[in-house]
C-alpha positions in Angstrom: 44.8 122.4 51.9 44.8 120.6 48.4 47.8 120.6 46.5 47.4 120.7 42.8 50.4 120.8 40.2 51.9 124.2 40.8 48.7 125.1 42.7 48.3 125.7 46.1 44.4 125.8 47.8 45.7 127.4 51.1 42.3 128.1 53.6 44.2 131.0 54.7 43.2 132.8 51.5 40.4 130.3 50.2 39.1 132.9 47.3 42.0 132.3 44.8 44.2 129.2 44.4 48.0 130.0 45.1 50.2 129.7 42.0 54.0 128.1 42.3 56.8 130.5 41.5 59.9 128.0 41.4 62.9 131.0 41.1 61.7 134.3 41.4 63.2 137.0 43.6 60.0 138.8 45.2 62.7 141.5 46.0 60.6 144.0 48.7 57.7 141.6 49.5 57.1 140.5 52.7 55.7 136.4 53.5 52.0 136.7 54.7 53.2 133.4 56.6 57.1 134.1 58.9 57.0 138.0 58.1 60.2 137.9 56.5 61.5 139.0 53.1 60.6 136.7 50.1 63.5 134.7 47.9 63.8 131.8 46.0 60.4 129.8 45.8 57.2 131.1 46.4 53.4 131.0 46.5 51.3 134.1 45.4 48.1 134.8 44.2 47.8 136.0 40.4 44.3 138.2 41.9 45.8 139.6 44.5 49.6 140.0 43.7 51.9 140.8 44.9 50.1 142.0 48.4 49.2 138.2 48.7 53.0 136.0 48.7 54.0 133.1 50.8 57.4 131.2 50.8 56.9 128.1 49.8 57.9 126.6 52.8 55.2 128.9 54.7 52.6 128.1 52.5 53.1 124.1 52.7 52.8 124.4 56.7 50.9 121.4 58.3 47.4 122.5 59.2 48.4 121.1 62.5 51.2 119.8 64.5 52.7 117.7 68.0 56.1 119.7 69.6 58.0 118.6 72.4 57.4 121.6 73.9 53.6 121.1 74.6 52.9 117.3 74.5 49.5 117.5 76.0 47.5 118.6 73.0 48.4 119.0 69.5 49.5 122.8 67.8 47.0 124.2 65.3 48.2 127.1 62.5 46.5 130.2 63.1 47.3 133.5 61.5 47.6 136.5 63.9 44.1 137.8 62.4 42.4 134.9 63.5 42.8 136.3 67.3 40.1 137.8 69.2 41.4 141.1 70.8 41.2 140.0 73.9 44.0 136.9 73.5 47.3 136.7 73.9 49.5 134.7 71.3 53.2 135.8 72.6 55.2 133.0 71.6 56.0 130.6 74.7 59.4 129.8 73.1 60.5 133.6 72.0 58.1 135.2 74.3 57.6 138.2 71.9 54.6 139.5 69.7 55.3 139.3 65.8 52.9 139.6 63.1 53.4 135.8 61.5 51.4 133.1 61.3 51.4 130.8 65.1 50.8 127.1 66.1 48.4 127.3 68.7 46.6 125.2 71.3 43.2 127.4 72.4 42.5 124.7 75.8 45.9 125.9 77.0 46.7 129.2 75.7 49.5 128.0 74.4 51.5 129.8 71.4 54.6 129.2 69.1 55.3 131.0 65.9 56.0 128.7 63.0 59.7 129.6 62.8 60.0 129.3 66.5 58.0 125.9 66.1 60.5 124.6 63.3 63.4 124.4 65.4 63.6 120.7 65.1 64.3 119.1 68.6 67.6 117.1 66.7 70.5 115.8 69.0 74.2 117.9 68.0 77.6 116.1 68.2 79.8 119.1 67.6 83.7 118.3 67.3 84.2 120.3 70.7 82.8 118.6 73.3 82.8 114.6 73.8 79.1 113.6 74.3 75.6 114.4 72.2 74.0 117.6 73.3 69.9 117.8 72.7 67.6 120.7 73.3 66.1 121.6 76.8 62.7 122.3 75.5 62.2 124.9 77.8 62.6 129.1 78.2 65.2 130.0 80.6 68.4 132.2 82.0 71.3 130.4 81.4 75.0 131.0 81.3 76.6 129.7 78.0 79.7 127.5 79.0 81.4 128.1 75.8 80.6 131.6 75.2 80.2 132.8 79.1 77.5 135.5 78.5 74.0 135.3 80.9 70.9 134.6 78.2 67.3 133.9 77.9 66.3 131.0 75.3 66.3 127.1 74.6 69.8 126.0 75.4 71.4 122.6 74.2 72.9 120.7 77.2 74.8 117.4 78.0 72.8 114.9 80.2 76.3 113.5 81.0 77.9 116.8 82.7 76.1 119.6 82.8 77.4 121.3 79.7 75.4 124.4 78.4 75.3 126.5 75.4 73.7 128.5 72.7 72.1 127.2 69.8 74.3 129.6 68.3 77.6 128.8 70.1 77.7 125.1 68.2 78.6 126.2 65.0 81.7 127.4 66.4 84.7 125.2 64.6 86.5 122.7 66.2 90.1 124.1 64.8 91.1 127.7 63.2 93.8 129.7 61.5 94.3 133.0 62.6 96.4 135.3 60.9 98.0 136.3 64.3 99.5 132.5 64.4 101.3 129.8 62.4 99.7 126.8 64.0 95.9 125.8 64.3 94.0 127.0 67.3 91.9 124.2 68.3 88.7 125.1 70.2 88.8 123.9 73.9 86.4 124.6 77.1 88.2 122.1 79.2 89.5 123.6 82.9 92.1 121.3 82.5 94.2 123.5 80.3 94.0 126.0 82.8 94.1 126.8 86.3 90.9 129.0 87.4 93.6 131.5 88.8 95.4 131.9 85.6 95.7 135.8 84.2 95.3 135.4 80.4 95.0 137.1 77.7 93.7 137.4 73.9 97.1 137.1 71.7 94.3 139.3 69.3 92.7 141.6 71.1 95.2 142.1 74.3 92.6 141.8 76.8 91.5 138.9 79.5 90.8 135.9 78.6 88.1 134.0 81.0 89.9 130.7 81.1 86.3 128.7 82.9 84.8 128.9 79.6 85.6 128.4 75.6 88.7 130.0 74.0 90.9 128.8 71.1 94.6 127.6 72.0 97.7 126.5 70.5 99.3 124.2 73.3 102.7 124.4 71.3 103.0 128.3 72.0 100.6 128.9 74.6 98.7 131.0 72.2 95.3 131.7 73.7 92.7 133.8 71.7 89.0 134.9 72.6 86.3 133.0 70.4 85.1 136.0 68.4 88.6 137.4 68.1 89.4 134.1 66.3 86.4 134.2 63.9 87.2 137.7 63.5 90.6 137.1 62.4 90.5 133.8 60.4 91.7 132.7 57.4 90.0 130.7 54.8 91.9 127.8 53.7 91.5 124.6 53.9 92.3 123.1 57.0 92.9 119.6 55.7 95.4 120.4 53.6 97.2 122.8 56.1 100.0 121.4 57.6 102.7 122.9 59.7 105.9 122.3 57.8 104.4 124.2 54.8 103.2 127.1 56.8 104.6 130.5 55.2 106.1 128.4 52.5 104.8 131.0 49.6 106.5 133.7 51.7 110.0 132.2 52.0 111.6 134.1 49.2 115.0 135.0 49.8 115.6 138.3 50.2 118.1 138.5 47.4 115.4 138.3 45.0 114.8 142.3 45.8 118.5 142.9 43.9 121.2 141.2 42.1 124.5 140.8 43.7 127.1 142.4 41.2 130.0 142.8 42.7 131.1 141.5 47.0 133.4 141.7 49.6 134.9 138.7 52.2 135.4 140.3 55.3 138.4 138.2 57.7 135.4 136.2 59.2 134.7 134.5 56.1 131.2 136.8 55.7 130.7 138.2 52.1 129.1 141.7 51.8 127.3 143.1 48.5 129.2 146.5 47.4 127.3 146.9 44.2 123.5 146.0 43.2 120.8 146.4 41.0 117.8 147.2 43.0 114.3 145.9 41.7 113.5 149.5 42.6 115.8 151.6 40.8 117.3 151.6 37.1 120.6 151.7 37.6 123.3 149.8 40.0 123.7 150.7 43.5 126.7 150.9 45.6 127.6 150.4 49.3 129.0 153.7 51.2 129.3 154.7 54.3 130.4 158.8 53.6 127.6 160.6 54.4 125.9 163.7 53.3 124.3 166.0 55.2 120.4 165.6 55.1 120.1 162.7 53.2 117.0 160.5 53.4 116.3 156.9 52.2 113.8 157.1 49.6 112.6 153.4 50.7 111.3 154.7 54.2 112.1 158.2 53.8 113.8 158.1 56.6 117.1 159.8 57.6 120.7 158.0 56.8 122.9 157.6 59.8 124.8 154.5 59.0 126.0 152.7 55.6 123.8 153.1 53.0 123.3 152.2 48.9 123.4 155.1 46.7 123.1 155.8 43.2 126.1 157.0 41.2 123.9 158.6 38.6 121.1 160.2 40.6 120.3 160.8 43.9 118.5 158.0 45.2 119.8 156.3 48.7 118.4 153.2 50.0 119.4 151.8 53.8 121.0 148.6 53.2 118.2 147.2 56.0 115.9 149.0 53.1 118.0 147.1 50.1 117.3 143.5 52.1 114.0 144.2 53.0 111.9 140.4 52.0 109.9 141.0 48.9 106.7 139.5 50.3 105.9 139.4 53.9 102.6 138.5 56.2 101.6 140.9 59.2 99.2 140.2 62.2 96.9 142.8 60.8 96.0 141.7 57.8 94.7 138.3 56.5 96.6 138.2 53.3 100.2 138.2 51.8 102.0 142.2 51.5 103.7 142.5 48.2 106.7 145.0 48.2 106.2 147.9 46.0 108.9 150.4 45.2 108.3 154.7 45.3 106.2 156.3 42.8 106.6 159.8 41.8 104.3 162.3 42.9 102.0 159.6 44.6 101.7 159.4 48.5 99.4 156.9 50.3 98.0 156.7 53.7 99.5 153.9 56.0 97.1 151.9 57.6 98.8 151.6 60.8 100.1 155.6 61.1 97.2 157.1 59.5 100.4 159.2 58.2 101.1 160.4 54.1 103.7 158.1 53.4 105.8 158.1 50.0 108.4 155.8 50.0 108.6 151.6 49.5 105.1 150.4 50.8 103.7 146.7 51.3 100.5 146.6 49.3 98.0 143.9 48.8 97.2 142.6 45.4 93.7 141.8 46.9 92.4 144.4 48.7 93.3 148.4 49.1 95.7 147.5 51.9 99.2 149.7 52.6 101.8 149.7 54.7 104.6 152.1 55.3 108.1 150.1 55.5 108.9 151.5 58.5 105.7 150.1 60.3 105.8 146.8 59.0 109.3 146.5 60.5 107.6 147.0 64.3 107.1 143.6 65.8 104.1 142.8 68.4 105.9 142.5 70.8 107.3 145.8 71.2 109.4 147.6 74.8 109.2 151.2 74.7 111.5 153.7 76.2 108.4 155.2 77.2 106.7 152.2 79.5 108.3 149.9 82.1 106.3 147.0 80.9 105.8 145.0 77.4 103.6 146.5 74.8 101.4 143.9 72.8 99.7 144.9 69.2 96.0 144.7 69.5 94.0 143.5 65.6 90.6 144.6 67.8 89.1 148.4 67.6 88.6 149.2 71.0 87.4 152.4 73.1 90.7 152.4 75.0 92.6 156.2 74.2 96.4 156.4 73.6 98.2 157.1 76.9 100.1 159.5 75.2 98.2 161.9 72.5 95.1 160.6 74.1 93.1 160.1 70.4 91.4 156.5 69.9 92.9 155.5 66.6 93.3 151.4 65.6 95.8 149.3 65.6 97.6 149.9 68.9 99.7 148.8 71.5 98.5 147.7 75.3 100.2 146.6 78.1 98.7 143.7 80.3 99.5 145.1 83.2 98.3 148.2 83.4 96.0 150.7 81.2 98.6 151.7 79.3 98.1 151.6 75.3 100.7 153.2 72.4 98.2 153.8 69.4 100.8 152.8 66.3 101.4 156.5 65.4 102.8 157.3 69.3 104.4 154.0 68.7 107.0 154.9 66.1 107.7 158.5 66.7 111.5 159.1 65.9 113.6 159.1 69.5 115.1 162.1 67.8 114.5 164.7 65.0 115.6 167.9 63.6 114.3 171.4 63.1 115.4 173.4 60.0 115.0 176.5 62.5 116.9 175.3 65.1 120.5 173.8 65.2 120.2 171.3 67.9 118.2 168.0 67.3 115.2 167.2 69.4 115.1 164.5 71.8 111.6 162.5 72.7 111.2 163.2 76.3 109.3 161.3 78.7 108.7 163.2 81.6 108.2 167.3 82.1 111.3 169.2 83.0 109.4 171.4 85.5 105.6 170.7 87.6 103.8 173.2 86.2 100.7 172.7 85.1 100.7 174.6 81.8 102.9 173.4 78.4 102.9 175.2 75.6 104.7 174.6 72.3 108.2 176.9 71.3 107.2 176.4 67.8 103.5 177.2 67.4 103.5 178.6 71.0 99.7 177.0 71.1 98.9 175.3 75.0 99.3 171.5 75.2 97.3 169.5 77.3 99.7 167.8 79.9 98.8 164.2 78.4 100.5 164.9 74.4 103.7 165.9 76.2 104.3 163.0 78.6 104.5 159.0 77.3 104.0 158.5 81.1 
């Protein structure tokens, strides 16, 4: 090849010289050279353009080469044209049959396409393990230690102790912030942090955790989360300038700063108590009573009153006091930025993302993204014990195929329990323990179990059949 300014002779295509294209976007072309699409800086011919384009990087290719991988005899470049029909140039390092150009030794057979033959045999010191790991120049099965999944490739290993792993698997950082936790998550793979007959599992995802290879751990709360899980669930910040007695700092508002105190009372043990407000929701002052009405809802959750409550002396709006002290901004595990407290509009629902239900009361938006939650479900911690289930539910941030144990749909976010298959989908999760009927006088209890062992339910109110798994929670 003889390089000329902003020529190119390439002998691939010795008829026309090649012509240097420093920026432009050859948006639907295709390199003659790796196959791939072509960006940035290219070659093409002016005579044959655009079915003649090479990146530039292609088209600068050493006529011939030495790898690692075959010392013996040095690599020439060959395009696949150049093959008689009956060779075979499957790449020795890929072992698949693409259409780009190939280093090739004819004495031995021996083929490597060029973007198989650029991965440069360089030595890695990633922040995760203690000593250098290089290239084993060589196709085989392996079993990543970080990752833990079986593979066929070139894997990077430690002469010192027999650690494995993907190419891939290195870029992994050495620390993380998940939105699930307030501390870093540093990276670890040691079986020192674990006993091999540990049961763990993914503070994300709620599912086991194999503790022989990577995962990302907070040693101060025992926090252990699955390496994709993490990466899944990150936030971007800057990690140097994190540190732990500023986490949630932007969030510690007080939650006074949702009304204005006007007027208190000092109970005997010294603990004041706001009588009158003025509600960042609502125009006019509020006042603390505990006489109430007969089917009166709280237009922050939209909810039913039962207890004391705020109330408007000049219109009909109520307001929980839990409702009236709800924090103006708040974080939640399943979503990566701050929630802004918005108050009710008129005439305007919007679907929760956690119930999939119409909502229309106070919701927790984000000023980034489309994100809404209903009050109510924001309140729900992720821990959560059910009347429903003998054991601990956890909140899963991970879509997953499992079903809810009680309506049996597959809906995301939802509650699982670690010890057995049991899962809550958020919906199931905060069904009222009791509600009323305007047709009948008595309220309706949640029940939990089948009053008689029959094997057909239907429904008093729509007198439809129910399959037996949407009546039971068990």
């Amino acid at each position: 090849m003889e390089q000329q300014q902003h020529q190119l002779q390439h002998f691939i295509h010795p008829n026309h010289s090649l012509l240097f294209n420093p920026d432009d976007d050859k948006r639907g072309y295709r390199c003659w050279g790796c196959d791939e699409p072509v960006y940035g800086p290219s070659y093409s011919c002016k005579e044959c353009w655009p079915y003649y384009t090479h990146h530039k990087s292609c088209a600068e290719l050493p006529l011939g080469l030495h790898h690692p991988l075959h010392p013996i005899h040095p690599l020439i470049l060959f395009p696949p044209w150049r093959y008689e029909d009956n060779e075979i140039y499957k790449c020795e390092l890929c072992k698949e049959y693409k259409g780009e150009h190939t280093y090739r030794c004819s004495r031995c057979d021996f083929n490597l396409h060029i973007t198989c033959a650029s991965l440069a045999p360089t030595t890695m010191e990633p922040k995760f393990h203690h000593h250098p790991l290089t290239p084993f120049w060589k196709w085989i099965t392996f079993t990543c230690d970080l990752c833990g999944k079986e593979d066929k490739g070139v894997p990077y290993q430690c002469h010192l102790c027999g650690f494995w792993i993907h190419g891939r698997c290195s870029i992994f950082p050495h620390k993380v912030k998940v939105v699930r936790h307030k501390h870093l998550l540093h990276l670890t793979h040691s079986s020192l942090e674990f006993h091999p007959s540990d049961s763990r599992f993914c503070q994300i995802c709620v599912q086991e955790v194999d503790t022989c290879y990577g995962l990302y751990y907070c040693s101060r709360c025992d926090f252990v989360a699955h390496l994709n899980c993490a990466m899944r669930n990150k936030e971007n910040i800057n990690l140097q300038e994190f540190k732990d007695e500023d986490e949630g700092s932007e969030l510690n508002e007080s939650v006074d700063s949702t009304y204005k105190v006007k007027k208190y009372h000092t109970r005997e043990d010294g603990i004041q108590i706001a009588t009158e407000i003025k509600h960042f929701s609502h125009e006019h002052d509020l006042m603390l009573t505990e006489q109430l009405l007969k089917d009166q809802k709280c237009d922050g959750c939209v909810r039913a009153i039962l207890s004391s409550f705020y109330s408007c002396v000049k219109c009909s709006f109520f307001l929980h006091e839990s409702c009236a002290n709800l924090p103006k901004k708040k974080r939640h595990p399943l979503h990566q930025h701050p929630l802004s407290l918005l108050p009710m509009k008129p005439s305007k629902d919007f679907r929760c993302y956690a119930c999939h239900h119409k909502c229309n009361g106070f919701t927790y938006s984000c000023e980034t993204c489309h994100f809404r939650f209903d009050v109510q479900c924001s309140m729900i911690s992720e821990i959560l014990t059910h009347p429903g289930h003998d054991h601990r539910l956890t909140l899963s941030s991970v879509e997953s195929s499992q079903n809810c144990s009680c309506c049996d749909s597959r809906t995301y976010p939802i509650f699982r329990c670690t010890t057995c298959a049991f899962a809550l989908d958020f919906r199931c999760a905060t069904l009222p323990h009791s509600t009323r009927y305007k047709q009948h006088e008595h309220p309706f209890a949640l029940s939990y179990s089948a009053e008689d062992n029959s094997s057909e339910y239907y429904c008093d109110i729509c007198e439809e059949k129910r399959v037996k798994v949407l009546v039971l929670l068990l």
